[in-house]
C-alpha positions as CSV (number, residue, x, y, z in Angstrom):
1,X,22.8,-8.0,6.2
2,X,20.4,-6.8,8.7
3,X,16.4,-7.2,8.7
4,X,14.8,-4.9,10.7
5,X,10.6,-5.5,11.2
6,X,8.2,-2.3,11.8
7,X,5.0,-2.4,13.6
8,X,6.0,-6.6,13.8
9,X,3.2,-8.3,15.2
10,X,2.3,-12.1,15.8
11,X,1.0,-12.7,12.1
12,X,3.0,-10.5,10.6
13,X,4.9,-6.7,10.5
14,X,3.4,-3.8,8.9
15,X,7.1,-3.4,7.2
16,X,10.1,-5.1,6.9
17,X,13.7,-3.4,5.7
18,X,16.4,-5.4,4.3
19,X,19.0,-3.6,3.1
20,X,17.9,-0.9,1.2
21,X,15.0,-2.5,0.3
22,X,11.8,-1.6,2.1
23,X,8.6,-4.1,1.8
24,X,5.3,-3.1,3.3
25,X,2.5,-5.5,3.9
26,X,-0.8,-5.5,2.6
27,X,-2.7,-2.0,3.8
28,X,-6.5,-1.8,4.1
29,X,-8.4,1.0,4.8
30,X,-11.9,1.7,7.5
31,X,-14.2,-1.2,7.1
32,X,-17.5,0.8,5.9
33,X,-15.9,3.7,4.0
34,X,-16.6,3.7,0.3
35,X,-13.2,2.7,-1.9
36,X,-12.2,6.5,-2.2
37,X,-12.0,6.9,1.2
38,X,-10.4,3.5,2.1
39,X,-7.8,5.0,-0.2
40,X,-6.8,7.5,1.3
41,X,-6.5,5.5,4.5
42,X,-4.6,3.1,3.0
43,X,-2.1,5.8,1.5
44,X,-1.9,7.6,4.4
45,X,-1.1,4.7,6.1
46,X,2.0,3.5,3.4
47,X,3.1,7.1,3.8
48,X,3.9,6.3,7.1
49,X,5.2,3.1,6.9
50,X,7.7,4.3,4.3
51,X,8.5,7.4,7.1
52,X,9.1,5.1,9.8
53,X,11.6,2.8,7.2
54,X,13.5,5.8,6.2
55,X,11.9,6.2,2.6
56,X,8.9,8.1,0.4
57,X,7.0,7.6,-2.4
58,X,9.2,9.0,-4.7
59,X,11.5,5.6,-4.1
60,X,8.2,3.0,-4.9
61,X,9.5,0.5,-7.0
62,X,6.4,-1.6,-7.3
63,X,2.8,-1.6,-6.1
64,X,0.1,-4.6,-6.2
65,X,-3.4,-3.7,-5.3
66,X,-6.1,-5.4,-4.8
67,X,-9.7,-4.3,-5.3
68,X,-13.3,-6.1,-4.2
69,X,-14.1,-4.9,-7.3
70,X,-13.0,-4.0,-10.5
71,X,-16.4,-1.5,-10.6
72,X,-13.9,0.4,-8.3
73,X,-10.6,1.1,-10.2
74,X,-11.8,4.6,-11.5
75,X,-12.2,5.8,-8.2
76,X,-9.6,3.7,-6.7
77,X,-6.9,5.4,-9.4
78,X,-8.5,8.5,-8.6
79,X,-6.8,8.7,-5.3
80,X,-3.8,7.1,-6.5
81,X,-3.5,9.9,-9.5
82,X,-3.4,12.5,-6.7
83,X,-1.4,10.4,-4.3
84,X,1.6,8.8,-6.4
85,X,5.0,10.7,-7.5
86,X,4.0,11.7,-11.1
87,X,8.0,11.9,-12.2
88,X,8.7,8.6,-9.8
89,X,5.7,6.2,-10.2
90,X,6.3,2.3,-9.7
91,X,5.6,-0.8,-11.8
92,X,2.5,-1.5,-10.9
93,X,-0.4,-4.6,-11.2
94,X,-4.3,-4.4,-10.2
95,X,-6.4,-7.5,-10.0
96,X,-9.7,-8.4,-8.2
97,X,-9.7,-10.9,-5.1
98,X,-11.8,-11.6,-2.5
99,X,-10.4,-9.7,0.3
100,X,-9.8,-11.0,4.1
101,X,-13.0,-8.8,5.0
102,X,-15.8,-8.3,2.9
103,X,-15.5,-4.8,4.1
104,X,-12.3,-4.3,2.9
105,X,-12.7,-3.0,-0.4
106,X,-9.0,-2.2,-1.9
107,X,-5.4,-3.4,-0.4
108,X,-2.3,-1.9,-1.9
109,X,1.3,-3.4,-1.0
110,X,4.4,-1.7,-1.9
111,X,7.8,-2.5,-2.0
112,X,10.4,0.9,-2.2
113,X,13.8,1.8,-2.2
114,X,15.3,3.4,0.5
């Protein structure tokens, strides 16, 4: 079976594909935007992702994310209310960590269906 590696850089690929299995890396948002607007960014960017692999939302099977701060998840899930497939929406975990920025306030990661 074939792997195929979007946006593939040195570290890592914004998305790899196996089968019909789509797995996106870790997405951050604008260092310096509040968490509602990182977001967006960050779904906008997953939207995308999912695009270029052949996929949407609607096919999420999971989602991790990650916030600075757990201050944050009512306007983190805010967004994510708006954003995610209400008759499609994925298994989903949300923790706190120290991300790789102290900028960075959330980081979602999805894996989807294609």
């Amino acid at each position: 079976m074939s792997i195929q590696r979007l946006e593939a850089g040195r570290r890592m690929s914004g998305a790899v594909v196996h089968g019909d299995t789509v797995y996106l890396s870790g997405q951050v948002g604008n260092a310096g935007d509040d968490v509602t607007q990182q977001t967006v960014t960050v779904l906008e960017r997953v939207d995308a992702l999912l695009a270029a692999a052949g996929t949407d939302k609607s096919k999420l099977l999971q989602a991790t994310i990650w916030l600075a701060d757990m201050n944050d998840f009512g306007a983190m899930n805010a967004v994510w209310d708006a954003w995610v497939d209400p008759a499609n929406t994925p298994a989903r975990a949300t923790g706190e960590s120290k991300l790789a920025a102290p900028d960075y306030l959330v980081e979602i990661i999805v894996v989807a269906a294609r």
